[in-house]
C-alpha positions in Angstrom: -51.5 -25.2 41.1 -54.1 -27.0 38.7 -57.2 -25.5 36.9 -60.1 -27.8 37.5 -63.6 -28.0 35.9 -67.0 -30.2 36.8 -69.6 -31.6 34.6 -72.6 -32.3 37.1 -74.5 -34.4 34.9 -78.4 -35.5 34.8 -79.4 -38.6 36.5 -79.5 -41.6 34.1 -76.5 -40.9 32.0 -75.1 -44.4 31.3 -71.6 -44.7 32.4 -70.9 -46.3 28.9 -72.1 -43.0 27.0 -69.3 -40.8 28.7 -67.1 -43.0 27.8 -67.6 -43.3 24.3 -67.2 -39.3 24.1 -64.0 -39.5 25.7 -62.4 -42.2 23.4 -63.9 -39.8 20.5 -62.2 -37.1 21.8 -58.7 -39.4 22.1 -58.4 -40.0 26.0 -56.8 -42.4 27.2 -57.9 -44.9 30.3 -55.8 -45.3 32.9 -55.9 -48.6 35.4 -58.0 -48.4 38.6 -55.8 -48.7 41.8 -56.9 -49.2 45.5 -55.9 -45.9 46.6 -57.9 -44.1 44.2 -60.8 -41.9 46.0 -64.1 -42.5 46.6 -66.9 -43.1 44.8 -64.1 -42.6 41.1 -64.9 -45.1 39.1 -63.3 -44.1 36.4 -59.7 -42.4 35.1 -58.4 -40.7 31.7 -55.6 -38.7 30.1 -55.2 -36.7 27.5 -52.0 -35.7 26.1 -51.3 -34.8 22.6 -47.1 -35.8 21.6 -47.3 -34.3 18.4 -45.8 -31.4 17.7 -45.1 -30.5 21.2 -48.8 -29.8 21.3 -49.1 -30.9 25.1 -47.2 -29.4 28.1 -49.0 -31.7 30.7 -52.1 -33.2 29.3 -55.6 -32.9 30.6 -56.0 -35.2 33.3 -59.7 -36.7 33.9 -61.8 -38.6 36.8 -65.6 -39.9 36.4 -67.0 -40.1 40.0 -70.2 -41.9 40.9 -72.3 -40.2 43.7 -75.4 -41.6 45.0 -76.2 -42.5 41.2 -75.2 -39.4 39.6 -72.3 -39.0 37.7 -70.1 -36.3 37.3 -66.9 -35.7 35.7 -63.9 -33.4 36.7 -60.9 -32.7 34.5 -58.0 -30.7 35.2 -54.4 -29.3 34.1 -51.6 -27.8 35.7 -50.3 -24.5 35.5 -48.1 -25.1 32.7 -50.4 -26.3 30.7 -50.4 -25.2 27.4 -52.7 -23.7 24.6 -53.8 -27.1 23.3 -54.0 -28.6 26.6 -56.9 -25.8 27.5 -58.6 -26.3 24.3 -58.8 -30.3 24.8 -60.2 -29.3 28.8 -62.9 -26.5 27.1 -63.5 -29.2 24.3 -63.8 -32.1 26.7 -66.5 -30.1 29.5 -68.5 -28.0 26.5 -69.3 -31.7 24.6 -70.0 -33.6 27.4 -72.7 -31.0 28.2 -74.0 -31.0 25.0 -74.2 -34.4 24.5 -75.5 -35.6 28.0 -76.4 -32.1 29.1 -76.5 -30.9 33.2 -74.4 -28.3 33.9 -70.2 -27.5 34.1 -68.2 -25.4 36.5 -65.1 -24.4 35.6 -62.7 -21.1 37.8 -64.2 -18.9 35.1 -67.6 -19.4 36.5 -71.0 -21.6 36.0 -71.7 -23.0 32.2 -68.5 -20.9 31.5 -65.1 -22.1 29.7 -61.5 -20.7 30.0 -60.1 -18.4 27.9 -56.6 -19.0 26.2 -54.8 -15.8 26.3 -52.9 -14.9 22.6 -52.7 -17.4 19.3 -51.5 -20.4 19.6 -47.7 -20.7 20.2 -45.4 -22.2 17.1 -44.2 -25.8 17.4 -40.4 -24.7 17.8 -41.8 -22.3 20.5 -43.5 -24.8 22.9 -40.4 -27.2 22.4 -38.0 -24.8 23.6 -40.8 -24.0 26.4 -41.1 -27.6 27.2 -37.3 -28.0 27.6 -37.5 -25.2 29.6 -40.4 -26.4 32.2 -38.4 -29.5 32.0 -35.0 -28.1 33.1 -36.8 -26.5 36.2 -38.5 -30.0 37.5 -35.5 -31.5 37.3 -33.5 -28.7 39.2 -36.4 -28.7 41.9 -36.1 -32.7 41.8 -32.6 -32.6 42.7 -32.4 -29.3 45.4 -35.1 -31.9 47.4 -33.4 -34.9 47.3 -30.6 -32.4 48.6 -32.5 -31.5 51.4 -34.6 -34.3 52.7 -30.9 -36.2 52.7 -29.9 -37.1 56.4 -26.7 -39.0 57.4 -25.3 -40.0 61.1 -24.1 -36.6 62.7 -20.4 -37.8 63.2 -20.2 -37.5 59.4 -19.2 -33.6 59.4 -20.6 -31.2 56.4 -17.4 -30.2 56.1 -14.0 -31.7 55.4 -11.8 -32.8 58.2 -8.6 -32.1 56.4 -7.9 -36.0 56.3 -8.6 -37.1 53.2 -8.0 -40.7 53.5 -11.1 -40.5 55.9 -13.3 -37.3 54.2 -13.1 -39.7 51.0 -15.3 -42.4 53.5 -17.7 -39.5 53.9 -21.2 -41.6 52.6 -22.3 -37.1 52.4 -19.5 -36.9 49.6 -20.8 -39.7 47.7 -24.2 -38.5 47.8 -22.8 -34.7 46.4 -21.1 -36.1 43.4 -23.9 -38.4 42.5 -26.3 -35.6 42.9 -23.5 -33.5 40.5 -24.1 -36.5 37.8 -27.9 -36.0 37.6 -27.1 -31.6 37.3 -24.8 -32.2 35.0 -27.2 -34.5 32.7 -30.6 -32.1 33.2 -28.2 -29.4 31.5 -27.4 -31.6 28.7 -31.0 -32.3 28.7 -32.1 -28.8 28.6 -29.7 -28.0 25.0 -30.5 -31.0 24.0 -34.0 -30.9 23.9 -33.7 -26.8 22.7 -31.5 -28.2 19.9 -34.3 -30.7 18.7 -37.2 -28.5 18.6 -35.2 -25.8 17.1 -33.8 -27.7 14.4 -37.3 -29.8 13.4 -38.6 -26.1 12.7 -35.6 -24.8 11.1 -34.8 -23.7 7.2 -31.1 -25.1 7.6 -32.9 -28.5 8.6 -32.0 -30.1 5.3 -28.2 -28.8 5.5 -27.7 -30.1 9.3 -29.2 -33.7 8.2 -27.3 -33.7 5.3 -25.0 -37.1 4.9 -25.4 -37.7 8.6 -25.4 -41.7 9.5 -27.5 -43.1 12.1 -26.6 -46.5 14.2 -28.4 -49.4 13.6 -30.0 -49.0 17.2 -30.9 -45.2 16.2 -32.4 -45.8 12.8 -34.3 -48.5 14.0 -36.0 -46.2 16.5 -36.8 -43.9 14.0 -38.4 -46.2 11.7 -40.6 -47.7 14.6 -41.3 -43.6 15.6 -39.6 -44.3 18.8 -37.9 -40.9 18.5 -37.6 -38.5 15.5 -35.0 -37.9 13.2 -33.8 -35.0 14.5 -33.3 -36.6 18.2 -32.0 -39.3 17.0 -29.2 -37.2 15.1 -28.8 -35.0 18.2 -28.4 -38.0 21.0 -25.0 -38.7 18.7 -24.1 -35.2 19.7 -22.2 -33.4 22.9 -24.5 -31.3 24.8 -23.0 -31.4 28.1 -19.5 -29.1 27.6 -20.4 -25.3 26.4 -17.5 -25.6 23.2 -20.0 -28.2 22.2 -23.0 -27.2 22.2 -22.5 -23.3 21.6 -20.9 -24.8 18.4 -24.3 -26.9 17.3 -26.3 -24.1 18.2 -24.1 -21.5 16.0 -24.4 -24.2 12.6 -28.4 -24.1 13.5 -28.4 -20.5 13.8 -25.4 -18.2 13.4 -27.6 -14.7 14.9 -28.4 -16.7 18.3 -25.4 -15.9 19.7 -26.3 -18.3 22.4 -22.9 -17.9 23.6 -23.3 -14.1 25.1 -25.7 -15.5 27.6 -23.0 -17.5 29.2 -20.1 -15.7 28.5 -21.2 -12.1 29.6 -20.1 -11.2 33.2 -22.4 -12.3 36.3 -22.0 -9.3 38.9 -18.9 -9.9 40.5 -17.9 -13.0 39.7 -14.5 -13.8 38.4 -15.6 -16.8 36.5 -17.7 -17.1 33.9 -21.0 -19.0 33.8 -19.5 -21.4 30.9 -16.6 -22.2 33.0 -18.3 -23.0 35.5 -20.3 -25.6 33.4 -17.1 -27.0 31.8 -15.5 -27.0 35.6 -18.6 -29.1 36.5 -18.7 -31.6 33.3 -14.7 -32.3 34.4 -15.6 -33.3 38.4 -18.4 -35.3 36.3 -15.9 -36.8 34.1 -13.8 -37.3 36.5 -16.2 -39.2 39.0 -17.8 -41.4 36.7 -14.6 -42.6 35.0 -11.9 -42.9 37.4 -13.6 -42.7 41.0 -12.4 -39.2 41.9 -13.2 -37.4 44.6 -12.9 -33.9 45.2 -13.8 -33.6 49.3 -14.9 -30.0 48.8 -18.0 -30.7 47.2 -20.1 -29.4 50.5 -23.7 -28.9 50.7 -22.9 -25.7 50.7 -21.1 -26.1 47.2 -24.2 -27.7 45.6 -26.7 -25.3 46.9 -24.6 -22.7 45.1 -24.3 -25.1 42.2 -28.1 -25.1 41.8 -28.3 -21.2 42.1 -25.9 -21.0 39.3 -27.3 -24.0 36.9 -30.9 -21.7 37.0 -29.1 -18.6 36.1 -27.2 -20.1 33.7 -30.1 -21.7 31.9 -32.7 -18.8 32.4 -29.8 -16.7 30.7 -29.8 -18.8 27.6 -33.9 -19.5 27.4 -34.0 -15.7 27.7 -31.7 -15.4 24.7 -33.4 -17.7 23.0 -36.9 -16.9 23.7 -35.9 -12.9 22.5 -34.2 -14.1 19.6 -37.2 -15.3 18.2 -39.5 -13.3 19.3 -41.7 -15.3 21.6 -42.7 -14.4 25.5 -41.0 -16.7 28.2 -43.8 -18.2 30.3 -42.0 -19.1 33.7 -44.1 -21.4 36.1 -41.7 -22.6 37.9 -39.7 -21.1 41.0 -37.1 -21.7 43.9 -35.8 -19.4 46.2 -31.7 -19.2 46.1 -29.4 -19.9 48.4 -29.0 -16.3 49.1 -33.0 -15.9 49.9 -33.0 -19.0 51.8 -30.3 -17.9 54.4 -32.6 -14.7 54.7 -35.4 -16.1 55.5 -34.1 -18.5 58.2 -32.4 -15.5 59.8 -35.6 -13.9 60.6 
């Protein structure tokens, strides 16, 4: 879902004038293509890094229709505070400047309305990581389903390993378990960084710690920050790691209630599930194993639990702080799935 607005502007506005207003207002052009649409002649984004300002940009098209030009911009759902203000900013100029008329959902000549203040630069980090973790989950449970292999290679084990291990299905689960596992490190990862930029232990945490060559030099060019830098030399992938990071950055988080506290019937806990997944990870990558019961079926489930686990510890840290969890993203579990097809 996007928001989209139109300048319809008067005939005679130069081409050259719109686009001086856009580089004042910091877009950027992007290169023409031959499958671009009709009658565009021109494309722009906007997307502010700083500060975690920008959640997808403001995406922009100037169109050329029997001489009159107009211009459409738009952002997606989860677009954030500042990426409205730079769409309201971008359709109110360009009507004052050139003049015609805008459209926007809100109605003729009328701009959106951000609902609330702006959010804090640690809250739209741990947002971001959050919006993040749920394309990447949604990334993976497609490439789960649109996979296909020959029909004599069964879903399930035969029972004959020396043959199941052949299984080109197999391959494709653990490989798909590599990427899970590494959008989950991602996710506290990227949580971690735009907690601790904002944080009063900051100076503590950075204390006496020594970058690589590779990493400081990345700094100094402003490749990555400091703080990402210190945190790529970190574990993020295994709870005992990260729960302990998070517990120096913040001792009330408690991050380590939202995985540890009991999940309806289950008789393991959402953090040992994790560190059960990081071993078959380890285990893959390093020495080639294979465990044969890693089924569709499995991974589905493994989805399902990587969302609950990670809604779990947004929530807790979203409540922690104070700040209101904005979910845009969805995907039905495995549970609602089977539902569905059975009606």
């Amino acid at each position: 879902m996007s928001y989209t607005s139109e300048n319809l502007l008067p005939r005679g506005t130069r081409l050259s004038r719109i686009r001086k207003i856009l580089d004042i207002l910091g877009y950027c052009r992007i290169p023409m293509r031959k499958i671009d649409l009709p009658n565009l002649v021109g494309q722009y984004r906007w997307f502010a890094e700083d500060a975690y300002r920008s959640n997808t940009g403001v995406g922009l098209g100037i169109y050329d229709r029997n001489g009159s030009l107009s211009v459409e911009t738009h952002t997606a759902a989860a677009r954030s505070h500042w990426d409205l203000e730079q769409q309201n900013r971008t359709i109110w100029l360009l009507r004052a400047v050139c003049g015609g008329e805008f459209q926007t959902d809100a109605g003729k000549n009328r701009c959106y309305r951000n609902i609330g203040p702006a959010p804090t630069p640690a809250e739209s980090g741990c947002a971001q990581a959050y919006e993040q973790f749920g394309a990447n989950l949604i990334r993976g449970e497609v490439c789960l389903g649109a996979a296909s292999f020959p029909e004599h290679w069964t879903e399930s084990p035969t029972g004959l390993w020396f043959a199941d291990v052949f299984n080109p299905r197999l391959l494709f689960h653990h490989l798909l378990l590599v990427y899970l596992v590494a959008t989950v490190e991602d996710y506290f990862r990227s949580t971690y960084v735009a907690l601790l930029r904002y944080s009063e232990c900051r100076g503590e945490i950075l204390k006496g710690v020594q970058l690589s060559a590779q990493a400081a030099g990345n700094v100094s060019t402003g490749h990555i920050c400091l703080e990402e830098a210190v945190a790529q030399s970190m574990g993020f992938a295994q709870p005992r790691m990260f729960l302990r990071h998070f517990e120096r950055l913040d001792t009330k988080l408690k991050l380590d209630k939202a995985l540890k506290s009991p999940v309806g019937r289950r008789k393991r806990r959402l953090d040992e599930d994790l560190d059960a997944w990081v071993a078959l990870r380890n285990e893959f990558v390093h020495h080639s194993g294979f465990d044969v019961t890693l089924t569709r079926s499995r991974m589905e489930h493994i989805h399902d639990d990587l969302e609950l686990a990670i809604n779990r510890c947004a929530a807790r840290v979203f409540v922690h702080y104070g700040w209101e969890l904005d979910k845009t993203w969805g995907r039905p579990s495995t549970r609602q799935r089977k539902k569905l097809a059975a009606q």
